[in-house]
Structure formats: structure tokens, C-alpha cells
PDB file as gemmi writes it, atoms N, CA and C in Angstrom:
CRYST1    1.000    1.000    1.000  90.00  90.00  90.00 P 1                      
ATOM      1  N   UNK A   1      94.020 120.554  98.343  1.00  0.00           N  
ATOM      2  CA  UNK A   1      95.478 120.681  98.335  1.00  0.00           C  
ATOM      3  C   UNK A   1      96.058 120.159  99.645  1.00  0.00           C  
ATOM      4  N   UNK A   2      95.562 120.455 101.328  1.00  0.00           N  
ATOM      5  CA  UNK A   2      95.944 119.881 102.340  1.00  0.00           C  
ATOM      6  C   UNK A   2      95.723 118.630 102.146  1.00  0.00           C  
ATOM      7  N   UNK A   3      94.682 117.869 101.646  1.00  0.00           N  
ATOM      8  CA  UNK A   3      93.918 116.489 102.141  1.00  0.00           C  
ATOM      9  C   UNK A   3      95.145 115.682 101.176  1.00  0.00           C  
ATOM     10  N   UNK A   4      95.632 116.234  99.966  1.00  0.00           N  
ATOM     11  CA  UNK A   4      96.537 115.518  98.894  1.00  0.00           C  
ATOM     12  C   UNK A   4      97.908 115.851  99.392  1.00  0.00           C  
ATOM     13  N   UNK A   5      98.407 116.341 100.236  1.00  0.00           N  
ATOM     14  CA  UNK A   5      99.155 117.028 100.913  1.00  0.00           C  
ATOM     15  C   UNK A   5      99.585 115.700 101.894  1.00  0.00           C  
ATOM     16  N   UNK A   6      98.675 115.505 102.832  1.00  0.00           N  
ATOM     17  CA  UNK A   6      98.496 114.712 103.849  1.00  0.00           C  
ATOM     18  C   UNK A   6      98.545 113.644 103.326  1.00  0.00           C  
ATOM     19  N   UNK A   7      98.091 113.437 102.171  1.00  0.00           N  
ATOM     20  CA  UNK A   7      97.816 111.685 101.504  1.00  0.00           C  
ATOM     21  C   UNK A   7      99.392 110.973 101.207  1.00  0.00           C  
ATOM     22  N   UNK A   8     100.155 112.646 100.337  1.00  0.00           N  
ATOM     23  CA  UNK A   8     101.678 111.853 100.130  1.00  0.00           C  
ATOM     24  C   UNK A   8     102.186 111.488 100.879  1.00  0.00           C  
ATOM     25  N   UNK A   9     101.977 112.636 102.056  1.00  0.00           N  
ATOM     26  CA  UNK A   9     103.018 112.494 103.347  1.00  0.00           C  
ATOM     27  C   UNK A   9     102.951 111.137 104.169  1.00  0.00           C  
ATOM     28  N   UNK A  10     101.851 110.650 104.143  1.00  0.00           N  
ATOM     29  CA  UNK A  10     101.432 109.411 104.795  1.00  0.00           C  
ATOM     30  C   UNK A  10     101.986 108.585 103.718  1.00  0.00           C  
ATOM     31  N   UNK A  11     101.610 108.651 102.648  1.00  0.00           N  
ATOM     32  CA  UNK A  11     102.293 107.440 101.736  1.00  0.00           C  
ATOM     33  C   UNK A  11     103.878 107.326 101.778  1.00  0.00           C  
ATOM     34  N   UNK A  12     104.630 108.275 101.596  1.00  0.00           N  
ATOM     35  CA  UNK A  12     105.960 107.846 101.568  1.00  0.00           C  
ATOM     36  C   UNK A  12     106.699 108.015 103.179  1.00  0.00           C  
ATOM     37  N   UNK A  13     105.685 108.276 104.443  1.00  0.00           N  
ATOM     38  CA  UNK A  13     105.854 107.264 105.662  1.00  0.00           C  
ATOM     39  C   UNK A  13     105.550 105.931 105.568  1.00  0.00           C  
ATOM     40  N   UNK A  14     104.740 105.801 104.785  1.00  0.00           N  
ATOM     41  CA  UNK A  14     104.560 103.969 104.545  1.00  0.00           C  
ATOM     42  C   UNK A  14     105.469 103.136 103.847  1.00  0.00           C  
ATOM     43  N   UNK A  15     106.380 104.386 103.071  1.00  0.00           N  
ATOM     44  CA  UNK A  15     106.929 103.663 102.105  1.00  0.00           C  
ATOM     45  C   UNK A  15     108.129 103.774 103.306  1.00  0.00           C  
ATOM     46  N   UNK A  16     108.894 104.495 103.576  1.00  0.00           N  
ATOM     47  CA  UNK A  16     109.746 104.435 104.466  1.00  0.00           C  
ATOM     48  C   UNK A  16     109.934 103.515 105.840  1.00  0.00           C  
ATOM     49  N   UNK A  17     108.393 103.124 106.183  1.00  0.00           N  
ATOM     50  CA  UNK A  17     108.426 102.035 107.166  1.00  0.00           C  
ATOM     51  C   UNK A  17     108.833 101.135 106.643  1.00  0.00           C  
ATOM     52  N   UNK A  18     107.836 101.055 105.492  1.00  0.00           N  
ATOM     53  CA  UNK A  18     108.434  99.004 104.914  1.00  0.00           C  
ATOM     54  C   UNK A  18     109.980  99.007 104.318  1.00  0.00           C  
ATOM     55  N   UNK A  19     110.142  99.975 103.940  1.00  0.00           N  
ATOM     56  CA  UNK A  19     111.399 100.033 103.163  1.00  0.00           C  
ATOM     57  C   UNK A  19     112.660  99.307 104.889  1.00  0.00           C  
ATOM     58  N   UNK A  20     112.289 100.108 105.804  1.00  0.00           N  
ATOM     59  CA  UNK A  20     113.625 100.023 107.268  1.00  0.00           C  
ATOM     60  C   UNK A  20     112.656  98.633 107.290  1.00  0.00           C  
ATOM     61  N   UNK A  21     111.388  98.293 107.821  1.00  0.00           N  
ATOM     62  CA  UNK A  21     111.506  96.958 108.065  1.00  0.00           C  
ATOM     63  C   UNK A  21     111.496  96.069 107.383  1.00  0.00           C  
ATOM     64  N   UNK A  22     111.574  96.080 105.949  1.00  0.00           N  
ATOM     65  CA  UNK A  22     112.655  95.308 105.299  1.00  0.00           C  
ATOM     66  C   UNK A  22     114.272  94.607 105.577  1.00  0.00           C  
ATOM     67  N   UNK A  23     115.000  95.767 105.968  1.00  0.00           N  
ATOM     68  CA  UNK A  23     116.076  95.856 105.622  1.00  0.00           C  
ATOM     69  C   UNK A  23     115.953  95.304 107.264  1.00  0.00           C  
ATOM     70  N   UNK A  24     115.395  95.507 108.394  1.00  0.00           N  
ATOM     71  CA  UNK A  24     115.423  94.841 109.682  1.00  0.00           C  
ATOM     72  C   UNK A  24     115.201  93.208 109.384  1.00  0.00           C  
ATOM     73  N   UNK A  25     114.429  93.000 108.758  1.00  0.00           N  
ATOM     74  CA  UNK A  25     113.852  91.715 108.054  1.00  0.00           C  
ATOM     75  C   UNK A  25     115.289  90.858 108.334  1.00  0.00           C  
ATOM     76  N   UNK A  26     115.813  91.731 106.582  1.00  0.00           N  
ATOM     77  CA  UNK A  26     117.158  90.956 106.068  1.00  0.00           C  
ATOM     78  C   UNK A  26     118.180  90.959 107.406  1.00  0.00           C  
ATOM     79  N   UNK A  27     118.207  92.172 108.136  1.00  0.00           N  
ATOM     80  CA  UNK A  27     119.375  91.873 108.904  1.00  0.00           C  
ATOM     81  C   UNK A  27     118.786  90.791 110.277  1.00  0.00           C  
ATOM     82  N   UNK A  28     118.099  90.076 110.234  1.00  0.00           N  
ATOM     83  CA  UNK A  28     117.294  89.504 111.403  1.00  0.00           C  
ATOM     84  C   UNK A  28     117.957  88.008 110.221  1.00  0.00           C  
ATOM     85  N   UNK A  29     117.079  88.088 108.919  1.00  0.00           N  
ATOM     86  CA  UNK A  29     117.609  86.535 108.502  1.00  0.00           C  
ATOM     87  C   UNK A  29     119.366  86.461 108.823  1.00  0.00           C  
ATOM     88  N   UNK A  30     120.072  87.498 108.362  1.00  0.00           N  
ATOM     89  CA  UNK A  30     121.303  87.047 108.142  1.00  0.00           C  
ATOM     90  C   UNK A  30     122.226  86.948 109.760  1.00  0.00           C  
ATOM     91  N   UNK A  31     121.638  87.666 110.354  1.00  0.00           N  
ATOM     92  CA  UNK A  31     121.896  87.311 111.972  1.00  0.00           C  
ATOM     93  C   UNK A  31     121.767  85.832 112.047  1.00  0.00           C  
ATOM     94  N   UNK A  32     120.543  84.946 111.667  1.00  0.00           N  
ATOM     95  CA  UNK A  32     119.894  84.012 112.667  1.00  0.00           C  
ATOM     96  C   UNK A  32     121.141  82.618 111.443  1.00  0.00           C  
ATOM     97  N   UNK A  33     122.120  82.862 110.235  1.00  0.00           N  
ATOM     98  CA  UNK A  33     122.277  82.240 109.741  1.00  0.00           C  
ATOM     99  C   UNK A  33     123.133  81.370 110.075  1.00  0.00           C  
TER     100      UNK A  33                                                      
END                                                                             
């Protein structure tokens, strides 16, 4: 239950990283346009 616990929590930090550096991504292309 901790170890599956720990597994989501890490997954939807992963998902939350890519998700902002995405959106850093886009605001970096539309800056440089």
C-alpha cells in the first residue's frame, strides 16, 4: 500500500513536470517568434 502509494505520487509529479515544461516549451517558442 506505501510502495503503490509512493509510485502515484511520483507519477503524477512526472506528470506535472512535463505538463509546466511543456507549457515553458510553448511560452519559450512564442517568445522567440
Amino acid at each position: 500500500m506505501q510502495v503503490n502509494y509512493i509510485c502515484s505520487s511520483l507519477f503524477v509529479l512526472k506528470e506535472v513536470c512535463f505538463l509546466d515544461g511543456f507549457v515553458t516549451r510553448m511560452k519559450c517558442k512564442l517568445d522567440s517568434l
